[in-house]
N, C-alpha and C positions, 0 to 999 in steps of 0.2 A: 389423554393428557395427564391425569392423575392415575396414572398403573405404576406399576412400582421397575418398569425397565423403561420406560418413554416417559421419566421425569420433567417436571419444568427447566430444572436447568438443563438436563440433555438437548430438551426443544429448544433453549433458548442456545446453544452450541450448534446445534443444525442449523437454526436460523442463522447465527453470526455467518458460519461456515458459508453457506449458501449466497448469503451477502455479498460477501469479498470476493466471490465466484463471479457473480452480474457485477461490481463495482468495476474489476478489471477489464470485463466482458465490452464494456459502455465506452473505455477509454480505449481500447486494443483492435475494438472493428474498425477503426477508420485506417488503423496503420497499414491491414490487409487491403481494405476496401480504396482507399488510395492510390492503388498500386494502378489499375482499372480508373481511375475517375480522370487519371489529368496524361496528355499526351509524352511517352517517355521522349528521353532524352536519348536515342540510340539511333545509329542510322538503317536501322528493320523498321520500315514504312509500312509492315504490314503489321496491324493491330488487333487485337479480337477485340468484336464487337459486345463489352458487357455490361452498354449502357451508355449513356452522353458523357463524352470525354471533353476536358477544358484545358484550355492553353494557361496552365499556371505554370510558374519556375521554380526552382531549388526553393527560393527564397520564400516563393508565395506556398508553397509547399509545407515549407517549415514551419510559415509562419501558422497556419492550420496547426500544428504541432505543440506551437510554443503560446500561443495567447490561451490554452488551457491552461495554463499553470499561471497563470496571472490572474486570471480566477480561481485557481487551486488554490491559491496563497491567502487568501483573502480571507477565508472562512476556516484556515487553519485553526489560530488562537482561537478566537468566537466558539467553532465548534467542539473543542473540546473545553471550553469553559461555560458555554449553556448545558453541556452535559450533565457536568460537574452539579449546574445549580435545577435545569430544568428537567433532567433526565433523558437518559439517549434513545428510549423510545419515540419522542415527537420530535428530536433534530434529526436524528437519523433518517425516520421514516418519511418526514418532510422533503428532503436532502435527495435521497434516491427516486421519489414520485414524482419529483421534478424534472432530477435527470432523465426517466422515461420518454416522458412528454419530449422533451428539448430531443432525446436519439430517435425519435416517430420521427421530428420535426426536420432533421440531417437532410436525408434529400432536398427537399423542396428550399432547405436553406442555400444548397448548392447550387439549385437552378436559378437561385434568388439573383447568383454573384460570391465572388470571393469571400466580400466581406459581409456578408449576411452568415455565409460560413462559418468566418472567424469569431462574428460575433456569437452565434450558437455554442461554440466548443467553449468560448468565453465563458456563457452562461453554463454549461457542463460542469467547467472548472468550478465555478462557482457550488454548483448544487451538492458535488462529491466532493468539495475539500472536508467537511465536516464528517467524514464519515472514520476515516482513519483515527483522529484524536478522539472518539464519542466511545472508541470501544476500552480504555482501560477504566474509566470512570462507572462502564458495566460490570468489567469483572470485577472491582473491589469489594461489588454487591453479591455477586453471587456464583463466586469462585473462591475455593481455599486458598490461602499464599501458598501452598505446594503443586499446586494444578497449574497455577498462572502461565507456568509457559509452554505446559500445552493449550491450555485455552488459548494463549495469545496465537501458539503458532494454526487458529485457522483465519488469522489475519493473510496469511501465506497462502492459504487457498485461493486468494487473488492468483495467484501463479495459475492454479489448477485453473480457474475462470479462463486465463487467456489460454493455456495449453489443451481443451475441446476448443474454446472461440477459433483459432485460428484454420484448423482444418478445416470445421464445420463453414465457416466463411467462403473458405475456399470452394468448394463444392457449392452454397448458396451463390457466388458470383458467377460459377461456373452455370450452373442451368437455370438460374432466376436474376441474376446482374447485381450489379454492387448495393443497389437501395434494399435489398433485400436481406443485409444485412441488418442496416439500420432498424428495419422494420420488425424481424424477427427477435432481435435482443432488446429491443425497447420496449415490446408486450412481454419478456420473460421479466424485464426487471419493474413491470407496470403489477406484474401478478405478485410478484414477492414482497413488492411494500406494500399491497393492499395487506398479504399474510401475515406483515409484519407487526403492523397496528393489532391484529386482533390477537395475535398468540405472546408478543413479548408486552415485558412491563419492567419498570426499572428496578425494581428489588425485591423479597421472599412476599415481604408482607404488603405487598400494594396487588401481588397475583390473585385473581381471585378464585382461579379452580386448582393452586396447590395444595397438597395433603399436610397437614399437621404433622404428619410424622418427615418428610420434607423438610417442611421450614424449621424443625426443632434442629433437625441435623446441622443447615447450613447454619443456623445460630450457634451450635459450639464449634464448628469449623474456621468462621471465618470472624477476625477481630468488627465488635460494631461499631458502624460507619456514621459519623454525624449526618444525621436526617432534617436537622433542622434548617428552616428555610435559611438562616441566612447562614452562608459557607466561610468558613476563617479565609481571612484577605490575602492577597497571594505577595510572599515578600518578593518583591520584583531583583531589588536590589543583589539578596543573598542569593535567588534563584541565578540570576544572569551572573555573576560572579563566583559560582558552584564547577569546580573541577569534574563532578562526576556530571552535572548536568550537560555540560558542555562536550562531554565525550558522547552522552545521546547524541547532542547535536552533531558533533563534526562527523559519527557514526553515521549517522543516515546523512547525511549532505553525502560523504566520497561512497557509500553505497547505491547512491544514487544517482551517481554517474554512471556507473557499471548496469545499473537498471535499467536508465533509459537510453541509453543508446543501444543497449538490447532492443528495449521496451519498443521505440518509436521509430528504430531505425535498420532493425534485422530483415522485416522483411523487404526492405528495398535493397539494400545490400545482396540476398541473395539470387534478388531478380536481375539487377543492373551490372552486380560484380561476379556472381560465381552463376547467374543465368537461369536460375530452377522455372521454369512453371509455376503457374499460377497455385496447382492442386500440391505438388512437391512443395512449394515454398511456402504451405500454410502447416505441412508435415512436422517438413525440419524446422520452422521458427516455434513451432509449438513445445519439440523436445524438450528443449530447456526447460522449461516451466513447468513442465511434469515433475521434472528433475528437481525441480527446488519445491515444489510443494512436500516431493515424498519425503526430501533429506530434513525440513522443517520439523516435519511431525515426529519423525524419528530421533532429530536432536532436539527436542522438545520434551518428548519424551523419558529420553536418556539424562538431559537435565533436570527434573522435576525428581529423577529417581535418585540422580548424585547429591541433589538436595537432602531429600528426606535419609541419607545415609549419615548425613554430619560428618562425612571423611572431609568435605570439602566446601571455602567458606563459597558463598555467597558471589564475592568480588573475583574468585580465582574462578569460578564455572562463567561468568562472564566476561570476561576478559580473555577466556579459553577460544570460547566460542567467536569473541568478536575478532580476533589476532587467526585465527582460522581460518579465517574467512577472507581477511584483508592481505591477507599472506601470499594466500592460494591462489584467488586471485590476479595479485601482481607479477606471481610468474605464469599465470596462463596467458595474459594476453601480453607479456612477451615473448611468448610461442608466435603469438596470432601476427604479433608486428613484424616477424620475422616471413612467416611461412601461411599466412591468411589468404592467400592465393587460391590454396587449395581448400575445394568443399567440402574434405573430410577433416580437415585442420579445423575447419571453420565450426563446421557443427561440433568436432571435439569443444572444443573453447569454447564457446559460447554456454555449451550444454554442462563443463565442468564448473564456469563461472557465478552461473546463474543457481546451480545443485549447491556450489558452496554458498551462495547468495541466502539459502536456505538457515544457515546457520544461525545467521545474525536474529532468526528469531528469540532464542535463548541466549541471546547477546544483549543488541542495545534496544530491541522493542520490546523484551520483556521488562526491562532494567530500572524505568519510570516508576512501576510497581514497586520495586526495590528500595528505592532513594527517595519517592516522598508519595505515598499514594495518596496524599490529600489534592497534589497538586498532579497527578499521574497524566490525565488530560491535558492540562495547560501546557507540562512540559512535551507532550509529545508533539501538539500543535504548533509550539515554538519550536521541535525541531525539525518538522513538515515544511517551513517559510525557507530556508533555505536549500533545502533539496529540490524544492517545488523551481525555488529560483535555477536552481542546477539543470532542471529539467528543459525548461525554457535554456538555458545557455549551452544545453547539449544541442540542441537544433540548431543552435544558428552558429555552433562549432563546425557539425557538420555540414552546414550549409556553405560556410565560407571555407570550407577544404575540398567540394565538391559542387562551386557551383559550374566551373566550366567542365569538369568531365569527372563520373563516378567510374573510379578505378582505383585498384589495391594500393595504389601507391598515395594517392591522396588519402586514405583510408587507414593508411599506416600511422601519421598524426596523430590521427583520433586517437590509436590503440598504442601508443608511447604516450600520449594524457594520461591514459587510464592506467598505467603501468605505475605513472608518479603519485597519482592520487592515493594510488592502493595501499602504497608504502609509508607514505605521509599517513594513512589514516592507522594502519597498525602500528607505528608506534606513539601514535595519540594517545588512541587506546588503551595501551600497555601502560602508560601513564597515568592516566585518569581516571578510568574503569572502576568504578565503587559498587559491591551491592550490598552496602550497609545505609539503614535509613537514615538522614543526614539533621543533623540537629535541628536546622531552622523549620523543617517540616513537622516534626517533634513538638518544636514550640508553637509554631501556630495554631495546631489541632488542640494541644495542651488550651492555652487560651481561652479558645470556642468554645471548649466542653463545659470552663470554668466559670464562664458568663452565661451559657444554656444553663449549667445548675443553678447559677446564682441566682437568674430572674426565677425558675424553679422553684428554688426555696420562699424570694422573696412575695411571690406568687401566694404563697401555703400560709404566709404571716398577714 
């Protein structure tokens, strides 16, 4: 722990890393393990046997899909503002230990009934909303503002989560049946928040087996972070009427459309519409997400270096990255609306989509850190509430364009949606996009420091 190349903060970088690997892990096996659980809609009467199958519909399908995010939504804000005050060591670790338990619990919730189901992913949503907003309020701690967007991009390792999750599934439903998903990823993410209590801590000086020469570095790296219990009050007013805040938000809301109708809806797509196998269609819906984990780290990377050059401000490397992405995007899945018929179209676009999906880490999830890191938390949990909403209204988009027959054509829809969103959100973007820290954050921290010294001084008299 204290060697001088397995630093604390590298460990606490493996751990994030690792994290967003099981968090996507927890949300992603049901989309495989789904496929197997409820009787298709195809006239092939013959079905492989990989476990008790239920007569649920589109609807009831979806709705497994979409009541996660209604618990997702919930503990957005909260979670990134107990961060803020309590530290993202015990929301986090709380948050994931829970979700464990609830993905052990998956099966037996399915034998229970539908809605014993629904309600489980409810409580899922629940447990992992707070895990997303918990991570910038860490690295203010104990990240330099030059690293942030690579630290942020192993938020993007989530990709990497679902990109082993879904083959490995496949082959788990294949020779041990669909609960055996549940079961196997619910003790890997049971093991990792035990780890996580015992190796992370919220900042240099609350560690207690970091080295001194450690914690001297991250002290002149990184500006110091008011520690005192109570946290400058969040201007609700200025925040929700902030141009660059608002480009977070609408950034992730239309990126996450693109996500999740990947995310929740690829692999039935290529069982029902382009036909793959169980074992092939955990292959190819995995591509992607390799694809965008590795393009993350790399323009991550790349950004943290155009940073530290000063060729380039701040607001122009984000705005690059985010218009990149929303670009690319919108002409690949008018590829898709045209010519998604075919399964070599199909995995092209998807797998281009979801690579430039990659981008937007050094876009608008690092950008928080940017524009107000006192409030870097809150605002990203505010802008988790309505993607999370998105996420939920992708499901029952495609549910009502597919609930009498899945086919390219009804499919087509979907993928002219996502064409307009894409467009709409680049030039939002290109509008709004700030990575300069914006005054009201300035002044609120100013304030707190001013009343901490104050009582301080008055303390000394």
């Amino acid at each position: 722990m204290s060697t001088e190349h397995l630093t604390c903060q590298r460990v606490l970088s493996i751990t994030v890393l690792l994290g967003f690997m099981i968090h996507h892990m927890l949300r992603v096996n049901i989309s495989i393990a789904i496929v197997e659980m409820i009787f298709r809609n195809t006239s092939n009467t013959t079905q492989e046997n990989y476990g008790p199958r239920y007569n649920w519909d589109e609807k009831q399908k979806n709705d497994i899909f979409g009541y996660f995010f209604w618990g997702y939504i919930i503990t957005q804000i909260p979670g990134g503002r107990l961060s803020e005050k309590l530290g993202a060591k015990i929301v986090v670790g709380t948050g994931l230990l829970a979700a464990s338990i609830l993905t052990l619990l998956t099966p037996v919730a399915a034998h229970l009934g539908h809605f014993c189901l629904v309600v489980d992913r409810f409580c899922l949503g629940i447990a992992l909303g707070i895990h997303w907003p918990s991570t910038p309020p860490i690295a203010t701690k104990w990240i330099p503002p030059a690293d942030r967007a690579t630290f942020m991009s192993h938020m993007a390792a989530s990709s990497l989560g679902v990109a082993i999750t879904l083959p490995v599934c496949g082959y788990l439903i294949t020779y041990w049946g669909w609960a055996s998903v549940f079961y196997v990823t619910g003790s890997i993410s049971l093991t990792w928040s035990l780890c996580w209590f015992y190796l992370i801590y919220d900042s240099p000086e609350e560690h207690p087996r970091i080295t001194s020469s450690e914690k001297d570095k991250l002290r002149k790296e990184i500006k110091p972070v008011n520690t005192s219990l109570r946290k400058p009050p969040i201007p609700w007013t200025k925040l929700l009427t902030s141009g660059p805040v608002w480009s977070v938000i609408m950034g992730n809301t239309c990126a996450g459309c693109t996500f999740f109708v990947a995310f929740n809806q690829l692999p039935t797509y290529m069982s029902q519409v382009l036909h793959f196998n169980i074992k092939t269609n955990g292959w190819f819906s995995s591509l992607p997400y390799l694809v965008r984990y590795l393009v993350s780290l790399l323009t991550s990377v790349a950004a943290d270096k155009l940073k530290r050059t000063d060729k380039f401000s701040t607001t122009t490397i984000r705005k690059f990255f985010n218009v990149a992405f929303f670009a690319g995007a919108g002409c690949l899945f008018t590829v898709q609306a045209f010519w998604g018929y075919s399964g070599v179209v199909s995995v092209a676009v998807f797998t281009g989509s979801l690579g430039l999906l990659g981008l937007v880490t050094a876009g608008f999830h690092t950008n928080p850190l940017d524009i107000a890191p006192a409030f870097a938390g809150t605002i990203f949990g505010v802008s988790q509430v309505p993607m999370s909403l998105v996420g939920y209204a992708t499901t029952e988009v495609v549910a009502f364009f597919t609930k009498e027959k899945q086919g390219f054509e009804q499919w087509a829809y979907v993928f002219w949606m996502l064409v307009g969103v894409n467009i709409f959100a680049a030039v939002f973007s290109l509008v709004f996009t700030s990575g300069e820290e914006q005054s009201w954050s300035v002044d609120a921290d100013a304030k707190e420091r001013e009343k901490l010294e104050g009582n301080e001084l008055s303390n000394k008299v």
